[in-house]
Each structure stands twice: as C-alpha cells, then as structure tokens.
C-alpha positions as a Markdown table, in Angstrom:
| # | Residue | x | y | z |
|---|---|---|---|---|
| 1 | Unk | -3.6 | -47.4 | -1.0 |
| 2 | Unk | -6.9 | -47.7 | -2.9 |
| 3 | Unk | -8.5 | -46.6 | -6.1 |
| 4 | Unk | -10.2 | -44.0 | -4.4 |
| 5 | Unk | -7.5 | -42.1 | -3.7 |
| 6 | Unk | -5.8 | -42.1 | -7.2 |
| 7 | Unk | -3.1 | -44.8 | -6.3 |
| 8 | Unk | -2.6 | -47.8 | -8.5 |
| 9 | Unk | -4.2 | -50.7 | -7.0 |
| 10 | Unk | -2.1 | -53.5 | -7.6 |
| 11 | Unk | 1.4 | -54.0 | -7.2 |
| 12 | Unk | 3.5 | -53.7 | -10.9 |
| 13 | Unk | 0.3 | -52.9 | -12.8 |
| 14 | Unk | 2.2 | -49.4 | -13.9 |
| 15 | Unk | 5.6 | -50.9 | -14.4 |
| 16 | Unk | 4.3 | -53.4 | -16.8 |
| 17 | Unk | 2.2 | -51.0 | -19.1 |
| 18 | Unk | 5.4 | -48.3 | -19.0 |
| 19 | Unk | 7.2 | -50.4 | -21.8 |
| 20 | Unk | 4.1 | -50.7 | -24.2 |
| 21 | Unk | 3.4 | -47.0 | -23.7 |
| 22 | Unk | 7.3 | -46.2 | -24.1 |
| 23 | Unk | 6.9 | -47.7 | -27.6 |
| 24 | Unk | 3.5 | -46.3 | -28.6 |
| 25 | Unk | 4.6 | -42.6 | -27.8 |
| 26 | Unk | 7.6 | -43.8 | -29.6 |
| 27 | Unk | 5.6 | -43.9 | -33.1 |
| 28 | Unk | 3.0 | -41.6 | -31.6 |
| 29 | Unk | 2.6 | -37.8 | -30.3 |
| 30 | Unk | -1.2 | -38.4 | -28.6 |
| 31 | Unk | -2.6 | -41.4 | -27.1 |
| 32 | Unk | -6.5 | -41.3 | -27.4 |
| 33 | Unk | -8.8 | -43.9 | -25.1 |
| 34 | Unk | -9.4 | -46.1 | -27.6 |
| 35 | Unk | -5.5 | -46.6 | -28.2 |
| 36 | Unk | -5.4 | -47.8 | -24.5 |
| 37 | Unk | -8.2 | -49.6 | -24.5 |
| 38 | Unk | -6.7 | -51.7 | -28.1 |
| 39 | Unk | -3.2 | -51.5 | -26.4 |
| 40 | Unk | -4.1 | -53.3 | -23.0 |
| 41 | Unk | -7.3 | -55.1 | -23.7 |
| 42 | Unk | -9.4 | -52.9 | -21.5 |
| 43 | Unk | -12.8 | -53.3 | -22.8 |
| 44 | Unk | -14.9 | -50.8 | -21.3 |
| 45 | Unk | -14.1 | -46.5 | -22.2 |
| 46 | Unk | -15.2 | -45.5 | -18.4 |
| 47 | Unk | -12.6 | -48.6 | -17.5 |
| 48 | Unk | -9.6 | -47.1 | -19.8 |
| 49 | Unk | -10.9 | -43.4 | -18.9 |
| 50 | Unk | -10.1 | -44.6 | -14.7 |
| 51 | Unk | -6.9 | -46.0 | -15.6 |
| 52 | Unk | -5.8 | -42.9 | -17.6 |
| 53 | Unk | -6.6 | -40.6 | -14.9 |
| 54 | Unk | -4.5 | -43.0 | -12.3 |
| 55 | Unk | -1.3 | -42.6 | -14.8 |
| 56 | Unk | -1.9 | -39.1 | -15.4 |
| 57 | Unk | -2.0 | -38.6 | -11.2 |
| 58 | Unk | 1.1 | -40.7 | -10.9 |
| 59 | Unk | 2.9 | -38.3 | -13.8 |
| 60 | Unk | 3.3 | -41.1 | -16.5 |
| 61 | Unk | 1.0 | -39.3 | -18.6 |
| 62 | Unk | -0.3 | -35.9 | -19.3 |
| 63 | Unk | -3.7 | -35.1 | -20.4 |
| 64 | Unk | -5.1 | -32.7 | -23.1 |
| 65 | Unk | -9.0 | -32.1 | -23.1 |
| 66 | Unk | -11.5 | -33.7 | -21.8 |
| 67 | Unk | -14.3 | -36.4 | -21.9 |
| 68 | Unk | -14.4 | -37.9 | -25.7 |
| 69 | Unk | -12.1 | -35.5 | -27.0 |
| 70 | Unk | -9.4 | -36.1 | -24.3 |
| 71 | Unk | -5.2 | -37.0 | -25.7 |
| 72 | Unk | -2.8 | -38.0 | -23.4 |
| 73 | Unk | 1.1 | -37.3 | -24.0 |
| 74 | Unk | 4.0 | -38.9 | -22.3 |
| 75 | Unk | 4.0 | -37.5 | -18.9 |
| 76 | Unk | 7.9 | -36.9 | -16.6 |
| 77 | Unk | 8.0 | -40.0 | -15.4 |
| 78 | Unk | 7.4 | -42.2 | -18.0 |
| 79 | Unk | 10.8 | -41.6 | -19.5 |
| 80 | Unk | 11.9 | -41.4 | -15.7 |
| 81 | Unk | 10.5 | -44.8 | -15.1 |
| 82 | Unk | 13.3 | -46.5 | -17.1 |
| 83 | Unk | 15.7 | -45.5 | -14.8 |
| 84 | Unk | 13.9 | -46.8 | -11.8 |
C-alpha cells in the first residue's frame, strides 16, 4: 500500500482522526480544508487537500465541490467505523 494508490500510509492514521471528525460533524453539517487543517494541525492546504481525498476514497468522508470551494460530509463509514 502507498499513497499513490489512495491507501492510507500509515498504520491507525484513519482510526485516530475518526473520533475528532465524529465530534466535529457532530456540531457541524460541512467540513471545509481549513477545519482539517485547524483540527489536525496539518499546515499546508495541498497537505489537508491529499488527506481529504485519501478519507473520501476510503468512504469516511464525502466530498461536495471542488478546489477552494470544496465541503466534505460524513461519509458511510465513518459512523461504520465505530463499530469496527
């Protein structure tokens, strides 16, 4: 598995981002790149923007637009996820 092909890199780097996202779509309809970025301390938009695309492949997330202007909503499995 590699970045290339849309899997998560490192082992538990989902799992332990599923409980902060949990809560912020809790309080929250959209996430936007910049909530990500404040949420997990990411500090670059293209760096956020790679690790929004790998959750929305893996179906934690799903995403609404594009570029600047792209949301992301709880995906399937990130309600799933709690039962895993």
């Amino acid at each position: 598995m590699s970045e290339r092909d849309g899997s998560i890199p490192a082992p538990g780097t989902v799992e332990t981002r599923l409980p902060a996202l949990r809560t912020f779509f809790g309080a929250n309809p959209v996430l936007k790149n910049a909530d990500y970025r404040r949420l997990f301390s990411v500090e670059s938009r293209s760096g956020a923007s790679r690790e929004l695309g790998r959750l929305v492949r893996q179906g934690f997330l799903l995403a609404e637009g594009e570029r600047r202007g792209a949301r992301y909503r709880a995906g399937p499995r990130l309600g799933a996820a709690a039962k895993e």
